[in-house]
C-alpha positions in Angstrom: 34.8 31.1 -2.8 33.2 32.1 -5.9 30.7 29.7 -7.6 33.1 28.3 -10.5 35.8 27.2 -7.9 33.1 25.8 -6.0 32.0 23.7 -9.0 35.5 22.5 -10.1 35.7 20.8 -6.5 32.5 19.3 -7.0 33.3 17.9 -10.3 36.1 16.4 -8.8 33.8 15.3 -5.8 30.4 14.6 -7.4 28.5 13.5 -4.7 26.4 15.5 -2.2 26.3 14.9 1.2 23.6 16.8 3.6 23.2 14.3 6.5 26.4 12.9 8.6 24.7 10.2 9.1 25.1 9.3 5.4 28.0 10.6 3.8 29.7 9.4 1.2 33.4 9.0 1.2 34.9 11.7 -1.3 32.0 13.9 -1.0 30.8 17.6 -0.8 29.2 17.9 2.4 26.6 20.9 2.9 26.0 21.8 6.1 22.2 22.9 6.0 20.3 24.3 8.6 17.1 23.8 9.6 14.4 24.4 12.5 15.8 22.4 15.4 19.6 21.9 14.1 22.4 23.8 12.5 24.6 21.3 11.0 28.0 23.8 10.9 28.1 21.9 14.5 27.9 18.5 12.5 30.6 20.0 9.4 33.9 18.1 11.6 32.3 14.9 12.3 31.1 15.1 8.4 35.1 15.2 7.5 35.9 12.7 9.9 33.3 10.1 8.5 34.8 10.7 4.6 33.4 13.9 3.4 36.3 15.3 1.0 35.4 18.6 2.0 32.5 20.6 4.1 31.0 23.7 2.9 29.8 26.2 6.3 28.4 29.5 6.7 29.8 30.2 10.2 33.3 31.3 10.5 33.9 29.6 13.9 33.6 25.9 12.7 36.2 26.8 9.7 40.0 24.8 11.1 41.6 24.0 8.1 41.3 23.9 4.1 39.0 21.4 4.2 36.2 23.8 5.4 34.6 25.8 2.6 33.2 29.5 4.2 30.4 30.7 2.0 27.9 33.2 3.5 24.9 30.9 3.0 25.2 27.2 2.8 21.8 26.8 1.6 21.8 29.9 -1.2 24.8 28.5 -2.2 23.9 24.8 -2.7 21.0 26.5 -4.9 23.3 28.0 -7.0 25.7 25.4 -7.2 23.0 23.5 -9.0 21.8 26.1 -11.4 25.6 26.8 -12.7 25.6 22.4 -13.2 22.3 23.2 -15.2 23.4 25.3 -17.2 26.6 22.7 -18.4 23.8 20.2 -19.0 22.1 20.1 -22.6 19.6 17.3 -22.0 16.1 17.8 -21.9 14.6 18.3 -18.5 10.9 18.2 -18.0 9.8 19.9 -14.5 6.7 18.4 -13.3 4.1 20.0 -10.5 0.3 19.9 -9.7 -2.2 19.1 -6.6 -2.6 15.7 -6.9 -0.5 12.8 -8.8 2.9 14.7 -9.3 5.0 11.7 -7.2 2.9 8.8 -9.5 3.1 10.5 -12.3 6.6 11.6 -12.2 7.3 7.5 -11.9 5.3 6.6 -14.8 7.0 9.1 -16.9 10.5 8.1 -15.5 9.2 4.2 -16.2 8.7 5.3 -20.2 11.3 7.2 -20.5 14.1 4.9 -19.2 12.9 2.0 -22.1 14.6 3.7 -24.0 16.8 6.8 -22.6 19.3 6.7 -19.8 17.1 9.0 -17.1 17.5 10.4 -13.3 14.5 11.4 -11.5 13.5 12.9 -8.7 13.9 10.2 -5.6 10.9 9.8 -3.1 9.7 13.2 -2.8 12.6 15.3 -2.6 10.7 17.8 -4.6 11.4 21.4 -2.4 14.2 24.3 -2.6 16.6 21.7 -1.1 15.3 18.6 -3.0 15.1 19.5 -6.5 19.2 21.4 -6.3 20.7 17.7 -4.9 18.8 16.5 -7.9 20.2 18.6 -10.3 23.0 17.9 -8.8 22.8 13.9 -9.4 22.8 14.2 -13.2 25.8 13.2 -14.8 27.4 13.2 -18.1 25.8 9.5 -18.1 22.3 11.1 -18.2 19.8 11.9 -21.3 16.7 13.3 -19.7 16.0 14.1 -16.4 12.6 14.1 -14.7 12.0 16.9 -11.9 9.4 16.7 -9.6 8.1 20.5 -7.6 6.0 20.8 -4.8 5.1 24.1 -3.5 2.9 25.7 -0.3 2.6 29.1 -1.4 3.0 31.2 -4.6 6.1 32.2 -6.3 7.9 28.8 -5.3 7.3 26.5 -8.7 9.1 29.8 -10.5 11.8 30.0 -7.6 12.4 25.9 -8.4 11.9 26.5 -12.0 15.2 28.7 -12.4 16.9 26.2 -10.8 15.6 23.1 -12.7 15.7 24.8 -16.1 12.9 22.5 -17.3 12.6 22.3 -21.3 9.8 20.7 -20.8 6.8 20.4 -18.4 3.0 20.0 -16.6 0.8 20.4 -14.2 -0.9 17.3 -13.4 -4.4 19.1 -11.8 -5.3 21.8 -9.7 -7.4 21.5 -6.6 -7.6 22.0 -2.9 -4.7 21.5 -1.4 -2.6 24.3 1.0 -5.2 26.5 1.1 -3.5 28.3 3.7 -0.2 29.0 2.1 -1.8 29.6 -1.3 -4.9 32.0 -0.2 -7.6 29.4 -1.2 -8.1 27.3 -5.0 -7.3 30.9 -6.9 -3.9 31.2 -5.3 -3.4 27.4 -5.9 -4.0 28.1 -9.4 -1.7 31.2 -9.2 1.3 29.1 -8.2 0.9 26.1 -10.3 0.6 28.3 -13.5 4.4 29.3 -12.6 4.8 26.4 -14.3 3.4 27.4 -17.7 4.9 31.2 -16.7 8.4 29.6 -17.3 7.8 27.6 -20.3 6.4 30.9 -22.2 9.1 32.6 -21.6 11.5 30.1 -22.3 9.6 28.7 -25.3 9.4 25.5 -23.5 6.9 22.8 -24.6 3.7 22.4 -22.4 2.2 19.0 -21.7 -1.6 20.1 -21.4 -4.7 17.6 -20.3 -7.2 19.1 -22.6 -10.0 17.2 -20.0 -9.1 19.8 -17.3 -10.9 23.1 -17.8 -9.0 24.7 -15.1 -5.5 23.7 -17.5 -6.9 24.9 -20.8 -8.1 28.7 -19.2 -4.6 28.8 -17.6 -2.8 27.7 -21.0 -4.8 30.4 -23.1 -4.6 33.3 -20.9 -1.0 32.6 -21.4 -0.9 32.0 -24.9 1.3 29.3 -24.7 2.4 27.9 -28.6 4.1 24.6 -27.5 1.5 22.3 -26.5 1.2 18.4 -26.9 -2.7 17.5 -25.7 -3.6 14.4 -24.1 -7.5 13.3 -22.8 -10.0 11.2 -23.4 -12.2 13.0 -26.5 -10.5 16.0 -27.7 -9.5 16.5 -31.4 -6.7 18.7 -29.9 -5.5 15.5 -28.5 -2.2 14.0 -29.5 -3.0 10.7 -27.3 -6.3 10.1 -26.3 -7.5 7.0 -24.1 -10.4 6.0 -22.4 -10.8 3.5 -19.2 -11.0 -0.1 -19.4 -11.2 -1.1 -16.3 -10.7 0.1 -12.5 -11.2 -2.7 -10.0 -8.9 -3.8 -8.7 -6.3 -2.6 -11.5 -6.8 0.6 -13.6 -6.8 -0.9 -17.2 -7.2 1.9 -20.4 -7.1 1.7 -24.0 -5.6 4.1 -26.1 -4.2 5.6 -29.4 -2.1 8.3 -31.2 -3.6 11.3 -33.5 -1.3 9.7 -36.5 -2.5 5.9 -35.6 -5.7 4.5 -35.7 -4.6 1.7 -33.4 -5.9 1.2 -30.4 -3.2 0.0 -27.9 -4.5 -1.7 -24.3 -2.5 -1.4 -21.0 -3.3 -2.7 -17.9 -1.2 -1.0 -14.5 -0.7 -2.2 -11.3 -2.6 1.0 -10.0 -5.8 1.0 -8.8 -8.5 3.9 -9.0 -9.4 5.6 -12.4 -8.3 8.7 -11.3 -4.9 7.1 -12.0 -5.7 7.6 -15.8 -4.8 11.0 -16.0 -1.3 10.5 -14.9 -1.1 7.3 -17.2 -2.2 9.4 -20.3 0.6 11.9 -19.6 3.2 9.1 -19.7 1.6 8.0 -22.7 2.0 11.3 -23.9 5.7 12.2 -22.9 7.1 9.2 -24.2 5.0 9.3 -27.2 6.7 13.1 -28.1 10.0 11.4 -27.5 9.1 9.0 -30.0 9.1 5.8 -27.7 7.3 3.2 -29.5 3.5 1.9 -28.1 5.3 -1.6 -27.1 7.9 0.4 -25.3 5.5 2.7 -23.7 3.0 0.1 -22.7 6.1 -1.9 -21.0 7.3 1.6 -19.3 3.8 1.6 -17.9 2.7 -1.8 -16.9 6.2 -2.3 -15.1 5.8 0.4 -12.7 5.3 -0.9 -9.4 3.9 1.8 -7.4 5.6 2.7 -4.0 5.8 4.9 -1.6 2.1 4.3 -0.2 0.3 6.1 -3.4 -2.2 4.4 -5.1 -0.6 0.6 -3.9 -3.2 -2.2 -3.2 -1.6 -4.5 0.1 -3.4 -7.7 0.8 -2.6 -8.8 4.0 -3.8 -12.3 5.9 -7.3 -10.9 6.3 -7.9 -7.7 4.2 -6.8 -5.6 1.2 -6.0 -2.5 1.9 -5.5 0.7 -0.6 -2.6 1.7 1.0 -3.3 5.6 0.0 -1.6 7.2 3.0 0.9 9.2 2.0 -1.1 12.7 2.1 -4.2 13.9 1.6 -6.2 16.8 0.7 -9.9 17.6 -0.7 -9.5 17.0 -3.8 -7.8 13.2 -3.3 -10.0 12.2 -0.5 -12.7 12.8 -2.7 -11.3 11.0 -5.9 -10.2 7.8 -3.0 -13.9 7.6 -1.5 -15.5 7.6 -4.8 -13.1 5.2 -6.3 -13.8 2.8 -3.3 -17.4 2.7 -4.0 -16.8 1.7 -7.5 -15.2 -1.5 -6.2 -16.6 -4.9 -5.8 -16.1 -5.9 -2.4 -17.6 -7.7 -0.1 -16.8 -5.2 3.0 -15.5 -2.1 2.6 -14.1 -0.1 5.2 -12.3 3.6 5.0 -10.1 5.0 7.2 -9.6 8.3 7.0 -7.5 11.2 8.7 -7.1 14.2 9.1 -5.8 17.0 6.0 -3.2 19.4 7.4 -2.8 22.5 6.1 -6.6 24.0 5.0 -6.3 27.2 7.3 -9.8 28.9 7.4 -11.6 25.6 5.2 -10.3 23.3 7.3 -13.8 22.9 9.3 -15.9 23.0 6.1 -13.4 20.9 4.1 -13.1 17.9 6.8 -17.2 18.2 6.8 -17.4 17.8 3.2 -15.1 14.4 3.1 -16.7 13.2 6.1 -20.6 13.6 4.0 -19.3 11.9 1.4 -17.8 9.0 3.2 -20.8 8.3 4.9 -23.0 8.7 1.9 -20.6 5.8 0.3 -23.3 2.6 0.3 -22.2 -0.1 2.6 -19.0 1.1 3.8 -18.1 1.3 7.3 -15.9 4.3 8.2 -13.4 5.4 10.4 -12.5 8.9 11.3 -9.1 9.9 12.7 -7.8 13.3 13.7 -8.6 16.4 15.8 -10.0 18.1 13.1 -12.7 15.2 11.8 -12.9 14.5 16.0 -14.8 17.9 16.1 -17.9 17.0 13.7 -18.7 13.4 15.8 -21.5 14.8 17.6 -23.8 15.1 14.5 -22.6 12.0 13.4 -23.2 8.9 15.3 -23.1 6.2 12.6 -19.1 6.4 12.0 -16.3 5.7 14.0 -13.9 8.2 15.6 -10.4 8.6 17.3 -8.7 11.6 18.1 -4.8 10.4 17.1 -3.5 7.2 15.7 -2.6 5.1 18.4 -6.4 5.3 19.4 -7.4 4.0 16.5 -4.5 1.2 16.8 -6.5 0.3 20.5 -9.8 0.1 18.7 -8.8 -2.2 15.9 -7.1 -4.9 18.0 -10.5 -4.4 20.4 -12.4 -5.0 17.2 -10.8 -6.9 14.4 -11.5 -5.7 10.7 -11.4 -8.9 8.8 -12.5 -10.1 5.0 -12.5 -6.1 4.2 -11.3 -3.8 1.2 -10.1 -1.1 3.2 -8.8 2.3 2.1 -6.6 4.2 4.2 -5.9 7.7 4.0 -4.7 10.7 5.4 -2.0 13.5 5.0 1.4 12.5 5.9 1.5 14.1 9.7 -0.9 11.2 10.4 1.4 8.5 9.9 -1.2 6.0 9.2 1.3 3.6 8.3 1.3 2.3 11.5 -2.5 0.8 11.6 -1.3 -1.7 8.8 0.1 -4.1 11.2 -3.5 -4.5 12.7 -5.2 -5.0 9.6 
């Protein structure tokens, strides 16, 4: 079935289905595979459970009309969202970076929707499978669409990027984070310029931080023209801002380049490295001409989720519930952040940062000096990889795994604490917050 008959069914059935476990009656079920499963086996049961029709990629699963044969279920789910792009003449703005892309993307998203009808990216369905069923969520409903892209290795932002078709976009930062699939920082920085790559050639508009050296270098050498500025100082800066406050709440003040006004917000973030991705908000909803009491509204009603940047105060403690990944660059941001806070205990927890390849033992070394250089802070190490440097470092705490560290706290109670938990995702920290 060519693409175009593909996509007359689907507009007729616009809802995509990937899991049996959640279809949706009437939908377009895609049977994916993946590492440990091949969902063709799965394509029947999809039917029977409402799907309108399934699309497979293996001949012997196909017993009726109702099976759609293509010779690649995933290529073709990719291209079934770049042919609904292409109908779609709304602006997109495609958003990646090291650090802040899933809080920032939600702060824009938060603007945005004062006044515009928007669909983002959900959660962190930001990959070659996430960002399609995306673009294929927008509707005829929709007025701008925010996309979120996360990448491992090079050439993948411009492999989401002609599928997104962003008009607009960023990169939030660039640091250490997948060494291994990127070749170290100078790879990172290869693969989030794809970002900027795209917008030259398209003559897309670039939303730049004019505080990161690292951004400016990588918007010169590619001359881009469109560029909106956003930072503290610059006079390049279409919104600058400066921070207010940071404990517990980041708090900033801020104004336009036409508007000598200074407008104050106050977020329910904590940590200043949180202003960055505030300022871009600022800044997107300010080129979209959102007014300062609709962007300050936008900004100070997003509730942040999904274990980024969220204070938790339980019966005992409050915790900085910062556990959703981790890499140098935010464990360093997180520890220094936690020493700038008033507290009367402070405790980190800390685990290990997957993917460093050949820095992981000097990376892991690096956050673990600076914990313990963090004045009156008790810390706690978790992981194989910080497990390996406890030897030369008797005055911290350390478990191998997480249910370890689970025995240790319910032998020894943290109580009256400010505690920071982090770690990349493959920890699961998550589960310690029951015993704080």
């Amino acid at each position: 079935m060519v693409i175009e008959q593909l996509y007359q069914l689907y507009l007729q059935h616009p809802v995509i289905s990937t899991d049996t476990r959640k279809i949706a009656t009437g939908s377009l079920f895609f049977a994916l595979k993946g590492d440990k499963f091949d969902a063709n086996t799965f394509a029947a049961q999809a039917l029977e459970a409402g799907a309108a029709y399934a699309v497979i990629d293996d001949a012997a699963y196909r017993t009726s009309d109702c099976f759609i044969l293509v010779d690649d279920v995933l290529s073709t789910l990719q291209d079934l969202a770049r042919y609904h792009r292409k109908q779609l003449q709304i602006p997109v703005i495609g958003l990646t970076g090291t650090n802040g892309k899933t809080t920032t993307k939600e702060l824009i998203n938060a603007v945005l929707s004062q006044q515009f009808t928007t669909l983002a990216t959900q959660g962190n369905l930001n990959n070659h499978i996430g960002v399609p069923l995306t673009i294929l969520s927008i509707n005829n409903q929709h007025q701008m669409a925010v996309i979120e892209m996360g990448a491992n290795h090079q050439k993948e932002i411009a492999f989401l990027c002609t599928i997104a078709h962003p008009t607009h976009g960023l990169i939030t930062n660039v640091g250490k984070a997948h060494l291994e699939g990127f070749g170290g920082v100078e790879g990172v920085k290869i693969g989030k310029g794809e970002m900027y790559d795209y917008l030259k050639a398209t003559n897309g508009t670039a939303f730049v931080n004019s505080d990161s050296p690292d951004l400016m270098l990588m918007k010169e050498t590619r001359g881009l023209v469109n560029v909106e500025y956003y930072g503290r100082t610059s006079a390049l800066n279409t919104i600058s801002g400066n921070l207010a406050d940071s404990a517990p709440y980041l708090a900033l003040n801020w104004k336009t380049v036409t508007n000598n006004q200074t407008y104050r917000t106050t977020t329910q973030l904590t940590g200043d490295y949180n202003l960055d991705n505030v300022l871009t908000a600022i800044c997107v909803g300010h080129y979209f001409k959102l007014s300062p009491e609709q962007i300050n509204a936008g900004i100070e009603g997003y509730q942040p989720k999904n274990n980024r940047s969220q204070i938790l105060k339980t019966n005992t403690n409050t915790l900085i519930c910062d556990y959703y990944n981790a890499n140098p660059s935010s464990m360093m941001v997180a520890i220094d952040n936690l020493s700038k806070m008033q507290a009367a205990q402070k405790v980190m927890i800390l685990g290990d940062m997957f993917e460093m390849g050949d820095e992981a033992a000097a990376e892991h070394e690096a956050v673990l000096k600076a914990a313990l250089t963090t004045p009156e802070a008790k810390v706690i190490f978790i992981g194989k990889e910080f497990s390996l440097l406890k030897d030369d470092n008797e005055g911290a705490t350390f478990y191998e795994t997480a249910e370890q560290a689970i025995s240790g706290l319910q032998a020894e109670p943290i109580t009256n604490s400010t505690v920071l938990i982090k770690g990349s995702r493959g920890m699961a920290l998550e589960r310690l917050v029951a015993f704080l």
